[in-house]
PyMOL Python script that loads the backbone (N, CA, C, O; Angstrom):
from pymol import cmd

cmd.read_pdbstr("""\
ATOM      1  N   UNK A   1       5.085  11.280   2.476  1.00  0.00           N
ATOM      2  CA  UNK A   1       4.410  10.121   1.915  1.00  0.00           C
ATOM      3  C   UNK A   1       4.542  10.150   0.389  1.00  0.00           C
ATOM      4  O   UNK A   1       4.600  11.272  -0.112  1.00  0.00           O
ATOM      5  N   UNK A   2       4.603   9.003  -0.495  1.00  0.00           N
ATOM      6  CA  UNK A   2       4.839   9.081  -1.771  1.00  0.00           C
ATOM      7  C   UNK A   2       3.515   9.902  -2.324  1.00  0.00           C
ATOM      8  O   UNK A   2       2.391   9.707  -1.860  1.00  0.00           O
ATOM      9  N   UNK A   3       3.787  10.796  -3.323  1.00  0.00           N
ATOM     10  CA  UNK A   3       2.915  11.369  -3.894  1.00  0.00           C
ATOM     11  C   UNK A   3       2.650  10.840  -5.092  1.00  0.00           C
ATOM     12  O   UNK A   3       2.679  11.637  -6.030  1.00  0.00           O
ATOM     13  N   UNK A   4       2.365   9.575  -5.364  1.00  0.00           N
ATOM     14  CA  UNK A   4       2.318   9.098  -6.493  1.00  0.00           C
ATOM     15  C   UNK A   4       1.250   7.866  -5.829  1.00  0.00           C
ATOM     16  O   UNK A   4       1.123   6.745  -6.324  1.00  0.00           O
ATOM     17  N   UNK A   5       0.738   8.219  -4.955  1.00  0.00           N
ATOM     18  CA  UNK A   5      -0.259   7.834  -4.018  1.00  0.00           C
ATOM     19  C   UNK A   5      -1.365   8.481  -3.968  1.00  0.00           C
ATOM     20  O   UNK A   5      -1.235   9.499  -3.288  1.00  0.00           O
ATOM     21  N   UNK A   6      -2.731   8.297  -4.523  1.00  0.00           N
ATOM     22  CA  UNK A   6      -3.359   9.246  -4.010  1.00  0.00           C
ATOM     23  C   UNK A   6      -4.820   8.755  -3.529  1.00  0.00           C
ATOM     24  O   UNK A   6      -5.007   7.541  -3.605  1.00  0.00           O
ATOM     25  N   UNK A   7      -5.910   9.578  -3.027  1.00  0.00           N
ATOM     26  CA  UNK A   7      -7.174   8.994  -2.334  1.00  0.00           C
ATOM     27  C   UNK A   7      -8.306  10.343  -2.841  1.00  0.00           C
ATOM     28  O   UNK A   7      -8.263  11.567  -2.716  1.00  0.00           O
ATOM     29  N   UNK A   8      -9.252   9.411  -3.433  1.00  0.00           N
ATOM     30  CA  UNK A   8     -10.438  10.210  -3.742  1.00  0.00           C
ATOM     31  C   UNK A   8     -11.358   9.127  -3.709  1.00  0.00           C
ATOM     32  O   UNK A   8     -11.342   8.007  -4.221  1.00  0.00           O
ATOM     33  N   UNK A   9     -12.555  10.029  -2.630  1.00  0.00           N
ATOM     34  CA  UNK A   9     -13.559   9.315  -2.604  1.00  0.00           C
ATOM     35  C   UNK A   9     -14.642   8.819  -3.552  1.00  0.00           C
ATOM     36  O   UNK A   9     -15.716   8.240  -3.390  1.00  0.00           O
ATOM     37  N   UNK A  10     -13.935   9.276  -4.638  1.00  0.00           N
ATOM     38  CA  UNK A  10     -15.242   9.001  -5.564  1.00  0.00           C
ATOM     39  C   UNK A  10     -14.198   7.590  -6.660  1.00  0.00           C
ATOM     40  O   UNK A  10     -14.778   7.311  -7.709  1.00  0.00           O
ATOM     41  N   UNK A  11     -13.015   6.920  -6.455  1.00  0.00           N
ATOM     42  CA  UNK A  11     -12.592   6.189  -6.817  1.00  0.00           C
ATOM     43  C   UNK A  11     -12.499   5.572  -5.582  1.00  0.00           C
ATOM     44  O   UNK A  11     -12.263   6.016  -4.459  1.00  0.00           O
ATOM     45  N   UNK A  12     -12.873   3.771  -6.269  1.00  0.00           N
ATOM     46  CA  UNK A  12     -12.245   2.627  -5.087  1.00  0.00           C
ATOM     47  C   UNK A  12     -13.088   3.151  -3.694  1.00  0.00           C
ATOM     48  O   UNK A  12     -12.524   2.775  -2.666  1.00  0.00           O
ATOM     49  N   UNK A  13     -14.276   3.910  -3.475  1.00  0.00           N
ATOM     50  CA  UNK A  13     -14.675   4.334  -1.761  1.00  0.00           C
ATOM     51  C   UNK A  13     -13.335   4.616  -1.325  1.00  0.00           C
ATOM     52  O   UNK A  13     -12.884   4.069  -0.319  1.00  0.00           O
ATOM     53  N   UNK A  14     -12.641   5.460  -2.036  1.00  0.00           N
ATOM     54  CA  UNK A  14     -11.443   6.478  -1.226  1.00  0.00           C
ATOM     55  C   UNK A  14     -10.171   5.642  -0.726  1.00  0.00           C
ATOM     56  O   UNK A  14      -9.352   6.021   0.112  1.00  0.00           O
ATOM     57  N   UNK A  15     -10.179   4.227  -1.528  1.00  0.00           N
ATOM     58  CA  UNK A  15      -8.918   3.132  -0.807  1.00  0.00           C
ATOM     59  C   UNK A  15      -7.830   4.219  -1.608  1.00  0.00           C
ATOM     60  O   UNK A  15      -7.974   4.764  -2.703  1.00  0.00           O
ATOM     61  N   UNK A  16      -6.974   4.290  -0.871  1.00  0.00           N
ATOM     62  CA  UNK A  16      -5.425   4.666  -1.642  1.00  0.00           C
ATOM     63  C   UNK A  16      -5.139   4.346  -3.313  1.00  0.00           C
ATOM     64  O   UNK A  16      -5.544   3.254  -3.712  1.00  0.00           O
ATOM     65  N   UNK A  17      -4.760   4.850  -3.865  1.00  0.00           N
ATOM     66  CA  UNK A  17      -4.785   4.181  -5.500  1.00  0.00           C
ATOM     67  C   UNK A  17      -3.533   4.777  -5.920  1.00  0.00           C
ATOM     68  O   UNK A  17      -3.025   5.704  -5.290  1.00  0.00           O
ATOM     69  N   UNK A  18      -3.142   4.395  -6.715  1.00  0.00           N
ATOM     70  CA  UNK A  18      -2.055   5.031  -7.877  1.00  0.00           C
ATOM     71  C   UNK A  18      -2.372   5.829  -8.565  1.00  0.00           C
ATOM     72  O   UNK A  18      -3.390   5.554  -9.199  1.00  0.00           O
ATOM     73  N   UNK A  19      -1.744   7.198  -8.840  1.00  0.00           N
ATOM     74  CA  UNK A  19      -2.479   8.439  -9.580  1.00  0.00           C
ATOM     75  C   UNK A  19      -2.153   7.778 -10.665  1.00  0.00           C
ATOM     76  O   UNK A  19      -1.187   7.095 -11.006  1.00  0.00           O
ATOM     77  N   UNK A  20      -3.714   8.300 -11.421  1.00  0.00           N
ATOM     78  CA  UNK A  20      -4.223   8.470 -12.369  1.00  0.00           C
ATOM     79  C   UNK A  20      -4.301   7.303 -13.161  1.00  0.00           C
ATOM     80  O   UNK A  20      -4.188   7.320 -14.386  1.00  0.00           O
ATOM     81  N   UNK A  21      -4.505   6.220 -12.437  1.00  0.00           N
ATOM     82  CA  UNK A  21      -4.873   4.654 -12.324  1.00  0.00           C
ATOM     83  C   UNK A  21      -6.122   4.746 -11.553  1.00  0.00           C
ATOM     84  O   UNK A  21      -6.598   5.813 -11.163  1.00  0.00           O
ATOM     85  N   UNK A  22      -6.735   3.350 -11.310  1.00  0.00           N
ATOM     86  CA  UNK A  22      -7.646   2.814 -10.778  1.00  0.00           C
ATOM     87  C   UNK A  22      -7.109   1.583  -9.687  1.00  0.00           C
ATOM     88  O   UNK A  22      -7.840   0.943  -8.932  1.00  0.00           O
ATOM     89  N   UNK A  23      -5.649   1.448  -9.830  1.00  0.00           N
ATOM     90  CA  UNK A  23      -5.362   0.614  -9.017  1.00  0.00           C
ATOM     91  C   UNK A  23      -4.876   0.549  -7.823  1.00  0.00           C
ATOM     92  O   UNK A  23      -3.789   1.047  -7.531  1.00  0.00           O
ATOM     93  N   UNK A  24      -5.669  -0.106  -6.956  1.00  0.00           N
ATOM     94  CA  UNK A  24      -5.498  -0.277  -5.615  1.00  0.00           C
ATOM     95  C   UNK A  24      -4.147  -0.105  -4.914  1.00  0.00           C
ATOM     96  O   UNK A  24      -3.671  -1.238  -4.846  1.00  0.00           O
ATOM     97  N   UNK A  25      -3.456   0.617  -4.460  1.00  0.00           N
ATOM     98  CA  UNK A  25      -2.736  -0.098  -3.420  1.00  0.00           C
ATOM     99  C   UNK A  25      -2.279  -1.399  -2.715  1.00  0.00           C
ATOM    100  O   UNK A  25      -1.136  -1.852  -2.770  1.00  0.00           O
ATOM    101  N   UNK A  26      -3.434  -1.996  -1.975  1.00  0.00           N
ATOM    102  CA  UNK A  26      -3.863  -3.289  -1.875  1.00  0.00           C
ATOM    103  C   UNK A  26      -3.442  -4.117  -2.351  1.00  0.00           C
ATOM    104  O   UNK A  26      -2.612  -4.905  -1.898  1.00  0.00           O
ATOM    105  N   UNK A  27      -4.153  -4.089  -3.808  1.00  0.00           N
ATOM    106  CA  UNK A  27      -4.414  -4.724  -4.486  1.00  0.00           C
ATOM    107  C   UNK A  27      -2.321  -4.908  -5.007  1.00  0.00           C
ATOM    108  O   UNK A  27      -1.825  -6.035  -5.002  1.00  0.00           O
ATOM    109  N   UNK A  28      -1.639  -3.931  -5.299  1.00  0.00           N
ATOM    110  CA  UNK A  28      -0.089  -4.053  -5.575  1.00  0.00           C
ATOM    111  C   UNK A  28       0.190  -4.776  -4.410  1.00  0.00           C
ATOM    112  O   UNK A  28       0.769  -5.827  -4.686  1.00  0.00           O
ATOM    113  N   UNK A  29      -0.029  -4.591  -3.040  1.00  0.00           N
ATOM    114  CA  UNK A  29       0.576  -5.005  -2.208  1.00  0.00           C
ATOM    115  C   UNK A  29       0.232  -6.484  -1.729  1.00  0.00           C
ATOM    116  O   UNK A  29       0.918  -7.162  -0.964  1.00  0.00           O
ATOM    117  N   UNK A  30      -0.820  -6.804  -2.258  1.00  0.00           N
ATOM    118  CA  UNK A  30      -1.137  -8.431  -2.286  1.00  0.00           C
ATOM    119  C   UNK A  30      -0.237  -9.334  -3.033  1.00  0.00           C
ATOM    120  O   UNK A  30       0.029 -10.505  -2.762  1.00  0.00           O
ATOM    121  N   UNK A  31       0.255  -8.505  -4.158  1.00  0.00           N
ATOM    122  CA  UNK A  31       0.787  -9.523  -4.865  1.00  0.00           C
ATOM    123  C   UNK A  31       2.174  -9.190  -4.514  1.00  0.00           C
ATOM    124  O   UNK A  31       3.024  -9.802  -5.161  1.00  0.00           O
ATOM    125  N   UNK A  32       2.626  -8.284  -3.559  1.00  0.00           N
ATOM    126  CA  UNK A  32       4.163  -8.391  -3.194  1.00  0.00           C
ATOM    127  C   UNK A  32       4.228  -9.493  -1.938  1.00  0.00           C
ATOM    128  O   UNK A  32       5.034 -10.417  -1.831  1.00  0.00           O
ATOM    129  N   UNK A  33       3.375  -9.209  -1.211  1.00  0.00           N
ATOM    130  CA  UNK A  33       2.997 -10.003  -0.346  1.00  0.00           C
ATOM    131  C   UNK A  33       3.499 -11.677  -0.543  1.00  0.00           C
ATOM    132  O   UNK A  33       4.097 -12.245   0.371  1.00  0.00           O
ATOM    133  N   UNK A  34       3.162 -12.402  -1.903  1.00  0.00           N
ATOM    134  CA  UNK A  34       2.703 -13.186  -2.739  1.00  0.00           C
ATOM    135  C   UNK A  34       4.800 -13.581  -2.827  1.00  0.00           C
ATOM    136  O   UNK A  34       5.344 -14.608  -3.232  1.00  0.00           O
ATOM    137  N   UNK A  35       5.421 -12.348  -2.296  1.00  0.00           N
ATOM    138  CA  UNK A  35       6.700 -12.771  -3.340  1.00  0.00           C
ATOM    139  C   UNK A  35       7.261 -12.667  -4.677  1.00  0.00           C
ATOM    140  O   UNK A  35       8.302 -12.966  -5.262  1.00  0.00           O
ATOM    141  N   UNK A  36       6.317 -12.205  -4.881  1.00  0.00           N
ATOM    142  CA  UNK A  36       6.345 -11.952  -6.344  1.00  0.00           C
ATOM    143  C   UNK A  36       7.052 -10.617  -7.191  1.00  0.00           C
ATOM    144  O   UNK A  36       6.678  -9.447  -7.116  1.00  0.00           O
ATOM    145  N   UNK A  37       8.144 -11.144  -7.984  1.00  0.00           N
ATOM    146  CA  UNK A  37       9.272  -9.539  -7.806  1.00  0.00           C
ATOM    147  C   UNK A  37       8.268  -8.526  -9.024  1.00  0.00           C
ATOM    148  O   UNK A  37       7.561  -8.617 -10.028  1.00  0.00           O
ATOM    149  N   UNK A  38       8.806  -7.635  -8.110  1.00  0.00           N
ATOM    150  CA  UNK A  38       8.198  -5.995  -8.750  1.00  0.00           C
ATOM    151  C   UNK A  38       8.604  -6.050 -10.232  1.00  0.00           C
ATOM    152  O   UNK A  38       8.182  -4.950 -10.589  1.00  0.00           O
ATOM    153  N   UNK A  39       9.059  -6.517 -11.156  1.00  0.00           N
ATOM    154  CA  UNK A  39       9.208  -6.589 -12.440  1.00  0.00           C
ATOM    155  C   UNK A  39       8.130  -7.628 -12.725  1.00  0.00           C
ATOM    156  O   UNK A  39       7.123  -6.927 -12.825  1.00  0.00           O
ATOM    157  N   UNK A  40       7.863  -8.526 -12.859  1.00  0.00           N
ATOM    158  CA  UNK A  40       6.710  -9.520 -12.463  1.00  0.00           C
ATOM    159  C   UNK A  40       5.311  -8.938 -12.599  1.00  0.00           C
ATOM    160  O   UNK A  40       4.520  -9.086 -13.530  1.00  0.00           O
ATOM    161  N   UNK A  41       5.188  -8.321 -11.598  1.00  0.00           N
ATOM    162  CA  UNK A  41       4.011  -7.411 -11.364  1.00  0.00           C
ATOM    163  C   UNK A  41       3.825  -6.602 -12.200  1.00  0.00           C
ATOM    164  O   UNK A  41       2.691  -6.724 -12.661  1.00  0.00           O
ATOM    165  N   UNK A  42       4.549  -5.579 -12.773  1.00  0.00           N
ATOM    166  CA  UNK A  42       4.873  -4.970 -13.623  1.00  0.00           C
ATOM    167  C   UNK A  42       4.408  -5.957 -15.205  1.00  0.00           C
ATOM    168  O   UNK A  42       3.368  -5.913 -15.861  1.00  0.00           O
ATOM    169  N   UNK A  43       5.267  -6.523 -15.342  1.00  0.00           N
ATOM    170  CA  UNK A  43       4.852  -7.363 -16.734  1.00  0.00           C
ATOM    171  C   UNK A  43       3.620  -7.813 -16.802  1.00  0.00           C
ATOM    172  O   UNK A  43       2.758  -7.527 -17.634  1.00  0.00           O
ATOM    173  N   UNK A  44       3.544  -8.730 -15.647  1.00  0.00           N
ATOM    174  CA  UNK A  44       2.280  -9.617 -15.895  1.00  0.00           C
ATOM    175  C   UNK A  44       0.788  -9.130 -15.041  1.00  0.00           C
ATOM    176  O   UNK A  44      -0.346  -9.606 -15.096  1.00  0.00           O
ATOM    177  N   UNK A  45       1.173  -8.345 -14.503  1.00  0.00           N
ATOM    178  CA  UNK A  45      -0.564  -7.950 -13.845  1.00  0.00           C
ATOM    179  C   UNK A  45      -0.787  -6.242 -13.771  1.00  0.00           C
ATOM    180  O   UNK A  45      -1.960  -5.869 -13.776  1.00  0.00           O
ATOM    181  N   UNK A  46       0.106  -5.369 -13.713  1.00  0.00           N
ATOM    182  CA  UNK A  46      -0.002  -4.320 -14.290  1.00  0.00           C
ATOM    183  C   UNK A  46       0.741  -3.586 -14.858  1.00  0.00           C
ATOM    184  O   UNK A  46       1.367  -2.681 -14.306  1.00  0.00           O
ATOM    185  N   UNK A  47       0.783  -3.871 -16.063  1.00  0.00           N
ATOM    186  CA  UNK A  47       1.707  -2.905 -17.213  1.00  0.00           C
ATOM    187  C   UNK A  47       1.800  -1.762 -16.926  1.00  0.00           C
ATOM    188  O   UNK A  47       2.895  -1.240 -16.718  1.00  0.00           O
ATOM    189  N   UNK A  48       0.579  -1.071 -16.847  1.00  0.00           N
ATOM    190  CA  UNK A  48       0.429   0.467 -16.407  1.00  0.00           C
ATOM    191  C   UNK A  48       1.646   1.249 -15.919  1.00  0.00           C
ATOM    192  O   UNK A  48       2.169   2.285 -16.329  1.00  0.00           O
ATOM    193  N   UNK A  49       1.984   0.257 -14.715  1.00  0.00           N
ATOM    194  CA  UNK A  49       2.956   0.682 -14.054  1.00  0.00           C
ATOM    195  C   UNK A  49       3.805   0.573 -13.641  1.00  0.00           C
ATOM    196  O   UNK A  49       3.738  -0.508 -13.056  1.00  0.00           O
ATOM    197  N   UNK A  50       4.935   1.081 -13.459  1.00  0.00           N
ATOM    198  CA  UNK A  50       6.111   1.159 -13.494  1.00  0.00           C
ATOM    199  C   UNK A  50       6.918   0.187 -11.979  1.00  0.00           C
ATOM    200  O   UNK A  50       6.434   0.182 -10.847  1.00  0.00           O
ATOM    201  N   UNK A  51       8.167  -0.525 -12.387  1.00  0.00           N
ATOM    202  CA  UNK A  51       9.013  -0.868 -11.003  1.00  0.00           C
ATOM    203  C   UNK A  51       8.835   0.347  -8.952  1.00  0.00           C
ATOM    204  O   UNK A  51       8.632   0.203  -7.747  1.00  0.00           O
ATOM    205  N   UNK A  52       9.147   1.486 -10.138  1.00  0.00           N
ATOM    206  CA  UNK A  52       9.161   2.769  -9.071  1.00  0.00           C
ATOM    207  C   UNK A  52       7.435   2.703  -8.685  1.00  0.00           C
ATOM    208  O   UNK A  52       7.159   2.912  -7.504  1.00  0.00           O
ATOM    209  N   UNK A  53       6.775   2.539  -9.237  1.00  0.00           N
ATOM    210  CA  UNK A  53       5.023   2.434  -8.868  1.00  0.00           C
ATOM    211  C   UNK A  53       5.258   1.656  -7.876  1.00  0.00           C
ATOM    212  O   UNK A  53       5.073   2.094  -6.741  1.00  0.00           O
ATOM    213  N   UNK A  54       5.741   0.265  -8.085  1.00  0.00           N
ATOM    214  CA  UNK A  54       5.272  -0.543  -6.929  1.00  0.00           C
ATOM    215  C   UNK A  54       6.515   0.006  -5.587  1.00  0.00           C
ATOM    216  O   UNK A  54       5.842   0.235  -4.582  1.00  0.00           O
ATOM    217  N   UNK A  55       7.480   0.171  -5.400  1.00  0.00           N
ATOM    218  CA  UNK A  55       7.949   0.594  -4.514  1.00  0.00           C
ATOM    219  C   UNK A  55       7.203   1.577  -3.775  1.00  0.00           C
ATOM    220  O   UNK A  55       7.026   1.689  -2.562  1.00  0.00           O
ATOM    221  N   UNK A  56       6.662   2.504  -5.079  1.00  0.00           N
ATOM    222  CA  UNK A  56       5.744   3.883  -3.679  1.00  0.00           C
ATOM    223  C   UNK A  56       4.594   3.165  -2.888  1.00  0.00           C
ATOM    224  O   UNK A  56       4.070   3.702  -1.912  1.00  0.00           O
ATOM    225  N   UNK A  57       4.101   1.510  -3.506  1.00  0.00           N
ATOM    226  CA  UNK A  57       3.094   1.215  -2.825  1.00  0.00           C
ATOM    227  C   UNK A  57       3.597   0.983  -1.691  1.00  0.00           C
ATOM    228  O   UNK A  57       3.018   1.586  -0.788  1.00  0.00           O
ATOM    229  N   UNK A  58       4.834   0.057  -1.230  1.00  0.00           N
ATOM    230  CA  UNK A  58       5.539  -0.324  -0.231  1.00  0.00           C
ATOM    231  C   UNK A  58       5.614   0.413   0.747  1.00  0.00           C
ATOM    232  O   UNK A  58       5.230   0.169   1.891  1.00  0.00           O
ATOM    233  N   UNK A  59       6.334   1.768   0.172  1.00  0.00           N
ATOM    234  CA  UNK A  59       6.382   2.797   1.014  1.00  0.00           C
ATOM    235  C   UNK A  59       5.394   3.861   1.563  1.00  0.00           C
ATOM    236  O   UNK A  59       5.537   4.744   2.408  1.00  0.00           O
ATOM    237  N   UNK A  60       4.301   3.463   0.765  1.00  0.00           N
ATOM    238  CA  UNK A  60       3.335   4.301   1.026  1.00  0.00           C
ATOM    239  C   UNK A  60       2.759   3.628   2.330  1.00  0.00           C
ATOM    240  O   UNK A  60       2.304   4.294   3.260  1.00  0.00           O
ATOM    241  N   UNK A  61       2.825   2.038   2.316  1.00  0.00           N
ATOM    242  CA  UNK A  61       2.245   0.775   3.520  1.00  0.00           C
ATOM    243  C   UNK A  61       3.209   1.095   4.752  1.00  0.00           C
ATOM    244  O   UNK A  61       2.865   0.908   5.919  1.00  0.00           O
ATOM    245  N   UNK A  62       4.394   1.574   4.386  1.00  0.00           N
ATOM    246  CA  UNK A  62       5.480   1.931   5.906  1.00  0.00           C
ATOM    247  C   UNK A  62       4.919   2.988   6.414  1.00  0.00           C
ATOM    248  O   UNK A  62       4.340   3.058   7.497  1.00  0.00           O
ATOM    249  N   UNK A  63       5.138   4.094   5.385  1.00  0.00           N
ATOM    250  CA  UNK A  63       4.474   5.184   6.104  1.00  0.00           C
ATOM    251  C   UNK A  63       3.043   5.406   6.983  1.00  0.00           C
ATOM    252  O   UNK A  63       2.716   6.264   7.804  1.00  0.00           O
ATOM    253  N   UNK A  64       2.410   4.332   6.473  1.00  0.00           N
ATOM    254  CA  UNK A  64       1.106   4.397   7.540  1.00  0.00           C
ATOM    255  C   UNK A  64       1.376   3.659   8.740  1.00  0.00           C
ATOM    256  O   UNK A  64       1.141   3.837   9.935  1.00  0.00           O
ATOM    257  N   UNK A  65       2.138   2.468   7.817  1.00  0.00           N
ATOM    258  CA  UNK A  65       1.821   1.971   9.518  1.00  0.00           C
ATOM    259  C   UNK A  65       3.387   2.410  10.645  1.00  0.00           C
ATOM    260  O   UNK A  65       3.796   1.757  11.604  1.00  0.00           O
ATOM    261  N   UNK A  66       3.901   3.572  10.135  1.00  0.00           N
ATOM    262  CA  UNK A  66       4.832   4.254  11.245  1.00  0.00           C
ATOM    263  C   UNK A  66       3.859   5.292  11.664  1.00  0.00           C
ATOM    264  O   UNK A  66       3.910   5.371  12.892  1.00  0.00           O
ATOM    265  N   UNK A  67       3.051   6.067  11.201  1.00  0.00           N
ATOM    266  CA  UNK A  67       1.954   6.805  11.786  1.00  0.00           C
ATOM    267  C   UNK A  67       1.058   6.199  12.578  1.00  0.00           C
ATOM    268  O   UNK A  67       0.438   6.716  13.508  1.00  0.00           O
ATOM    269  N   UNK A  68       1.000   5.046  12.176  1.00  0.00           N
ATOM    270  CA  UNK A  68      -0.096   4.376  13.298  1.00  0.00           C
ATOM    271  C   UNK A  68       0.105   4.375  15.109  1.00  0.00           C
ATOM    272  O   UNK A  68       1.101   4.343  15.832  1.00  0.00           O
ATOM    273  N   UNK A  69      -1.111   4.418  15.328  1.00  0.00           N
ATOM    274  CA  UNK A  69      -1.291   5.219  16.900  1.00  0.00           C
ATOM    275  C   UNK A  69      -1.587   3.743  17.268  1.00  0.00           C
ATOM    276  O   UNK A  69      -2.439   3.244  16.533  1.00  0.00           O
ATOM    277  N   UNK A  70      -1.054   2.855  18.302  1.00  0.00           N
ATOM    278  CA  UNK A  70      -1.688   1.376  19.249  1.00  0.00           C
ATOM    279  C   UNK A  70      -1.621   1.777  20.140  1.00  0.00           C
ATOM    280  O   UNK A  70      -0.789   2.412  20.789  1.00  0.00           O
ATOM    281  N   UNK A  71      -2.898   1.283  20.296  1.00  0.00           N
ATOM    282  CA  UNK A  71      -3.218   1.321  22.207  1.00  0.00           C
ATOM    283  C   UNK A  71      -3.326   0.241  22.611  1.00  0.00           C
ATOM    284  O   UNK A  71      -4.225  -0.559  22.355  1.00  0.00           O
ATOM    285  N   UNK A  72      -1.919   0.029  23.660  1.00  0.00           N
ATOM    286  CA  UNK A  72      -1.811  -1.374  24.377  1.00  0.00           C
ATOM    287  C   UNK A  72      -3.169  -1.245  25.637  1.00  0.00           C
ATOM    288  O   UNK A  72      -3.564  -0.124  25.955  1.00  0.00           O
ATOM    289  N   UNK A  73      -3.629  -2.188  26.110  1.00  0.00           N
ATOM    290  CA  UNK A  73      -4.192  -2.017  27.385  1.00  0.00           C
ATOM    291  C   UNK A  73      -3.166  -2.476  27.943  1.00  0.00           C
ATOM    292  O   UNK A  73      -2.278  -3.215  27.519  1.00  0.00           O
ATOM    293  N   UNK A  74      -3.411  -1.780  29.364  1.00  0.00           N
ATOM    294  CA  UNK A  74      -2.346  -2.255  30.674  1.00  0.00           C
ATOM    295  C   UNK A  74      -2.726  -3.663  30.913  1.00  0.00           C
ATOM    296  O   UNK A  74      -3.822  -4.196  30.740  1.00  0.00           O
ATOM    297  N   UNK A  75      -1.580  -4.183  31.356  1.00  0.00           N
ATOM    298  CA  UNK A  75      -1.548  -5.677  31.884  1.00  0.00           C
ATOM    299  C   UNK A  75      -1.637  -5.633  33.592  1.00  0.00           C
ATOM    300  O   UNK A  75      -0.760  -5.035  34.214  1.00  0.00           O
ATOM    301  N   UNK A  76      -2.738  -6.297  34.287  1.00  0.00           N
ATOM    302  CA  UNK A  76      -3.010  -6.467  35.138  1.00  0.00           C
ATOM    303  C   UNK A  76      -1.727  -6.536  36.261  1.00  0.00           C
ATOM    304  O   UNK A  76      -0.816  -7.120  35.675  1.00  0.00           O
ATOM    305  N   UNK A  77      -1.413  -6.274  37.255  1.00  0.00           N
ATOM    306  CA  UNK A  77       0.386  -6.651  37.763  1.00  0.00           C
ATOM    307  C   UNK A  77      -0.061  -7.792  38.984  1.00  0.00           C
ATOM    308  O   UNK A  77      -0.870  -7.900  39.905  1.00  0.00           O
ATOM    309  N   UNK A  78       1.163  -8.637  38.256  1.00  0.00           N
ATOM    310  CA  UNK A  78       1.138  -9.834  39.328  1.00  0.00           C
ATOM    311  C   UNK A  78       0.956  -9.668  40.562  1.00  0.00           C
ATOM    312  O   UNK A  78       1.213  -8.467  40.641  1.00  0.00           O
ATOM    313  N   UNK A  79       0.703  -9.985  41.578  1.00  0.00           N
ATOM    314  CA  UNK A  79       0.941  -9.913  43.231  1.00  0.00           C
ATOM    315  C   UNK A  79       1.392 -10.929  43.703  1.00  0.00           C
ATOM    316  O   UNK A  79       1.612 -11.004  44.912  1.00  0.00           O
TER     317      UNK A  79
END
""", "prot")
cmd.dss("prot")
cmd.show_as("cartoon", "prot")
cmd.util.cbc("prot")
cmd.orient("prot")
């Protein structure tokens, strides 16, 4: 997982953040969401951080949700 990712409960109630920022995860990934290119983001809503910042957010969002566990329920079978 990107290590440029990190979670402490005493920032954000423990949401994922950008080391040694205050900024959300989320909060990067809303505005990629949005379309909006990673230089963009960068310029205009967080300087802080870097092109490579917002990619680890991306990848930090794959990596969970390839860890993620779904539980289908069974589907009833026709007769």
């Amino acid at each position: 997982m990107a290590r440029r990712i990190v979670v402490n409960p005493e920032i954000h109630f423990g949401q994922p953040c950008l080391e040694g920022t205050r900024i959300p995860v989320y909060a990067v990934l809303e505005l990629v969401e949005k379309e909006i290119p990673f230089e963009t983001i960068v310029r205009d809503y967080y300087p802080d951080l870097t092109v490579e910042d917002v990619r680890k957010c991306v990848e930090y969002a794959v990596q969970v949700i390839k860890a993620e566990e779904i539980m289908l329920e069974s589907l009833p079978s026709v007769s």
